[in-house]
Phi, psi and omega in degrees: 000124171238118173070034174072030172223106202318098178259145192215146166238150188216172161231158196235146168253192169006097165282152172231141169279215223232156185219083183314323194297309153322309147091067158256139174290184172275148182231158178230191195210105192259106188327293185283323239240307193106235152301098201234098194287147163250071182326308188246032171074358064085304186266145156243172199328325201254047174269335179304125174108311169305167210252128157233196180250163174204169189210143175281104161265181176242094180253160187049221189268356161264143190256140198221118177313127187257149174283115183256334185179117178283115194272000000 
C-alpha cells in the first residue's frame, strides 16, 4: 500500500498497442490482474514477460488497473 493506494507487481503478457481510431491506450495483460491499460505510454512493444508495478485508478467511469512503472 502506498499513499492509501493498492500498488501490485506483475509480469505482463500480449502487449496491444495504442488504437487512435478507437481512442484505446496500449494495453498488457497479467495472468491474475487482467487486462492492465497503459495511460501513460510507459511499455514498448517488447515488454512481454516483464515485472511492472501497476496501480487500480479511475479512468472514465471505471476503475482500471494502470500501468505505474516498468521494473
Amino acid at each position: 500500500m502506498v499513499a492509501n493506494h493498492v500498488v501490485l507487481r506483475t509480469s505482463v503478457e500480449k502487449y496491444k498497442p495504442e488504437d487512435a481510431s478507437k481512442n484505446w491506450y496500449p494495453q498488457v495483460h497479467s495472468k491474475h490482474l487482467g487486462k492492465i491499460i497503459d495511460n501513460k505510454k510507459k511499455l514498448s512493444e517488447d515488454c512481454n514477460g516483464r515485472e511492472i508495478k501497476t496501480q487500480l485508478c479511475k479512468v472514465g467511469d471505471d476503475y482500471r488497473w494502470v500501468v505505474i512503472e516498468l521494473l
